[in-house]
C-alpha positions in Angstrom: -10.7 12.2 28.5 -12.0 12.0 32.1 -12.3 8.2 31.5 -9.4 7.4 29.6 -11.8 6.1 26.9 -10.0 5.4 23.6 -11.9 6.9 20.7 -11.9 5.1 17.1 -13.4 6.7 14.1 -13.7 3.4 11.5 -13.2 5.6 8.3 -14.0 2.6 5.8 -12.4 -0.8 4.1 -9.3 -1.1 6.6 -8.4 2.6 7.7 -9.0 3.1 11.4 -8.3 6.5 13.3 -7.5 6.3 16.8 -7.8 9.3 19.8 -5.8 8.1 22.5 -6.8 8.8 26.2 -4.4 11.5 26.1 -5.2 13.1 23.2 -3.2 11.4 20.5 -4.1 10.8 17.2 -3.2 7.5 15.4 -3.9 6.5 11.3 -3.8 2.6 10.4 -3.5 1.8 7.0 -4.6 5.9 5.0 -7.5 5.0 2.3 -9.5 7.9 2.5 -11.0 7.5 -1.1 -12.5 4.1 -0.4 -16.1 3.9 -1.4 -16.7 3.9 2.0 -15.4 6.6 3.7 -17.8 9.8 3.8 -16.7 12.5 2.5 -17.1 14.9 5.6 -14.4 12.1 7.0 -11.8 12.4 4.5 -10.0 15.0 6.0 -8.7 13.8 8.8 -6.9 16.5 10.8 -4.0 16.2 12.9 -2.5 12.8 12.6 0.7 12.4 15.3 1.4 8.6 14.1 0.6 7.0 10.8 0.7 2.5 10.7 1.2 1.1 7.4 0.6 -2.9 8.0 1.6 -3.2 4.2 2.3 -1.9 0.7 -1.2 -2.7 -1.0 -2.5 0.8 -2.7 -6.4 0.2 -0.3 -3.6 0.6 2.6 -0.9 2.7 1.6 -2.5 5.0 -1.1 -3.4 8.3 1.0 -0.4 7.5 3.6 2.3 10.3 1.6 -0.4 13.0 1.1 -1.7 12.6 5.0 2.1 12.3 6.2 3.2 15.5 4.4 0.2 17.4 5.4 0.2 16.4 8.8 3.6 15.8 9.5 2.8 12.8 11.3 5.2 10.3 11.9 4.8 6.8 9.5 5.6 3.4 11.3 6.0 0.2 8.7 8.3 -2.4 7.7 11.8 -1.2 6.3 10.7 -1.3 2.7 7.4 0.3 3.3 9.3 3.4 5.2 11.7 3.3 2.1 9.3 3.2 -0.8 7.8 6.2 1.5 11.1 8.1 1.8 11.0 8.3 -1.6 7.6 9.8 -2.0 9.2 12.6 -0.2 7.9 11.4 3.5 10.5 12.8 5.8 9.3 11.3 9.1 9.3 7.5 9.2 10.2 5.2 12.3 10.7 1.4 10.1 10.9 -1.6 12.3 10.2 -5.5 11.8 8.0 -7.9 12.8 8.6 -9.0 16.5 10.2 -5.5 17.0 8.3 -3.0 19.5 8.5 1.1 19.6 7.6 3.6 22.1 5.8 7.1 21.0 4.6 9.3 23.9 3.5 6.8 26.3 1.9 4.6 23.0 3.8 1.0 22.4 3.7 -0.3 19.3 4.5 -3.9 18.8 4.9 -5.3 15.0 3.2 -9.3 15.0 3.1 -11.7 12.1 0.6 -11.6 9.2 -0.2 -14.1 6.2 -0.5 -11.8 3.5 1.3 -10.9 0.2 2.8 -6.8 0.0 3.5 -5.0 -3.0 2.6 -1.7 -5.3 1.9 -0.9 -8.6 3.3 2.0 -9.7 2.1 3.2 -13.4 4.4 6.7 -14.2 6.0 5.6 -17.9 5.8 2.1 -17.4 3.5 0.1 -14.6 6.1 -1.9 -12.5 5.2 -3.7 -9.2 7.0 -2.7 -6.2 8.2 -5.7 -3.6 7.1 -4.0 -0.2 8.0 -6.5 2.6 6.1 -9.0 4.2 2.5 -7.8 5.5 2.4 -7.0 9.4 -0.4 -6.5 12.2 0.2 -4.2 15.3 -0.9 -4.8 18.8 -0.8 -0.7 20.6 -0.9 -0.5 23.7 -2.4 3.0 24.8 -1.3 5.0 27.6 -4.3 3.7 29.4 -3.3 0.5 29.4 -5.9 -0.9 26.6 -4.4 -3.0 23.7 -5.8 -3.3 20.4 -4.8 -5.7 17.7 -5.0 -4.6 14.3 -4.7 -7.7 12.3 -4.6 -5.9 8.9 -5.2 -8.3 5.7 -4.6 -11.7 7.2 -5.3 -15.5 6.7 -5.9 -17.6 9.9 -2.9 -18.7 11.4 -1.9 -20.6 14.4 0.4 -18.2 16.0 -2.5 -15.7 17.0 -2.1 -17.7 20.1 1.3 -16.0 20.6 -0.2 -12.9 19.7 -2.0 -13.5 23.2 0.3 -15.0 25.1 3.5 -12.1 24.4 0.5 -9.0 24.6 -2.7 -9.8 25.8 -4.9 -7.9 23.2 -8.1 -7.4 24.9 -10.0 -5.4 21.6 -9.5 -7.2 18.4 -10.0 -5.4 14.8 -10.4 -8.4 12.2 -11.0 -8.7 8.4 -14.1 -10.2 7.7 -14.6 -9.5 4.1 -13.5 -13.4 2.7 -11.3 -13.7 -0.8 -8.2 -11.2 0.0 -8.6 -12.1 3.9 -10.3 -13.8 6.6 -13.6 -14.5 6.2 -16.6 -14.5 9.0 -15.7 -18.3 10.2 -11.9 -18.0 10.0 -12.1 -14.5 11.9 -14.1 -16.4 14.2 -11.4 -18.7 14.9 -8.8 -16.4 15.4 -11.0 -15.3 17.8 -10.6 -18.3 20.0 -6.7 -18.2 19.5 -6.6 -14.6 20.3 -8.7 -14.4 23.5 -10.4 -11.2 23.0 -13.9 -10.4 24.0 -14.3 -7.6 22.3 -14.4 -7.5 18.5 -14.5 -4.7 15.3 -14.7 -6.0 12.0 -13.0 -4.1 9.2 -12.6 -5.1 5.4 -15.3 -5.9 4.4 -18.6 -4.9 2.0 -16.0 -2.5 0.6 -16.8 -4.3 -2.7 -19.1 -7.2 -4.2 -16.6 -9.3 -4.2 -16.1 -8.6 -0.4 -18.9 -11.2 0.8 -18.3 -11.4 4.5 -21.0 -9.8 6.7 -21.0 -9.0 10.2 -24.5 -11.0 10.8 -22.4 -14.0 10.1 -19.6 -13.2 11.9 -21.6 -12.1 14.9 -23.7 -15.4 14.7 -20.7 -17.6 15.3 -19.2 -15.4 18.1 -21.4 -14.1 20.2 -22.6 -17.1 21.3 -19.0 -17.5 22.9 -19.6 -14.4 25.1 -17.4 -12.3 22.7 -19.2 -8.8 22.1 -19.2 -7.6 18.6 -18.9 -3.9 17.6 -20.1 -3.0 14.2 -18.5 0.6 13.4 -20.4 2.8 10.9 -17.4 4.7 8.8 -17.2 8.4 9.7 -19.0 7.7 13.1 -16.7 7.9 16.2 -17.5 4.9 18.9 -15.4 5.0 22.4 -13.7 2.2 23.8 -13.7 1.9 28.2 -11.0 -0.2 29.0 -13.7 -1.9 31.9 -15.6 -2.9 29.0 -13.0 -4.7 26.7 
């Protein structure tokens, strides 16, 4: 890209496709059968690097099929790249939280989350599958940018670190309130993180999910902080002199 824009595709719930300024593609958290992913989006093409922030089946569920199609390479905690060895995923790259890996000029840094992780598997008999602790990724792209992907997260006071160690300047937040943040605790993390720039993701997947962007845009945006709203299958570029 002439303007070393990053692209993001928002394919629905918490599943995020990223098109680096150099032409990489990266997958957070493979759901392509949410509700709210179209289906012209469910293919998703070449994938070079797959992020699994935990072991929840609306994060992990596509992440074997797109891994062995693709032959992308699948970044989570040690369990996670376990469980997904034995799925027959042949390419994985485990680290931990506080841990940091480099990929063609992309640096991926594992940060803290407040969230359970676990699968059920049902072949004869349903059993559920301890998966690590949940995780959120700051990337830094070759162009400098860094995005935080906070995955499915409570509030929690360290976000300032999250600033301090990698000065995120794009922020991708749950919004969606019961499993996650909701719209005034996303708004907090907002002060602790420093962003001013702002994509909400899990939410309006389901009923249950009640947080709405109006909300969440009316108790930010007052602060200067610019909120994106993504529509899933729709691809929105990111300038790194506008984040």
């Amino acid at each position: 890209m002439a303007d070393a824009s990053l692209a993001v595709t928002w394919l629905g719930h918490a599943t995020i496709l990223f098109e680096s300024p150099k032409g990489r593609r990266v997958l957070i958290d493979p759901w392509l059968n949410n509700p709210s992913c179209p289906a012209a989006s469910k293919d998703v093409g070449h994938i070079d690097l797959v992020l699994i922030t935990h072991g929840h089946s609306d994060h992990i569920e596509d992440a074997p099929a797109v891994a062995k199609n693709t032959g992308a390479t699948v970044i989570g905690n040690f369990e996670v790249c376990q469980w997904l060895g034995r799925q027959g995923v042949e390419k994985v790259s485990p680290m931990n939280k506080g841990g940091s890996q480099d990929h063609d000029g992309i640096r991926i840094s594992m940060v803290h989350a407040v969230h359970s992780s676990s699968y059920i598997e049902q072949k004869m008999h349903w059993r559920i599958v301890y998966l690590g602790e949940a995780a959120g990724y700051v990337v830094r792209f070759e162009n400098g940018l860094s995005v935080y992907c906070a995955g499915d997260t409570a509030l929690f006071g360290d976000m300032a670190l999250i600033r301090e160690l990698y000065a995120p300047t794009v922020a991708f937040l749950p919004i969606g309130d019961l499993f996650t943040m909701g719209p005034q605790a996303a708004a907090r993390a907002v002060d602790l993180l420093g962003v001013r720039q702002v994509m909400p993701i899990h939410y309006g997947t389901f009923p249950a999910l009640t947080g709405t962007v109006g909300e969440f845009r009316s108790l930010v945006e007052p602060k200067g902080v610019r909120v994106v709203e993504l529509t899933p299958g729709a691809r929105q570029e990111i300038h790194a002199a506008d984040a």
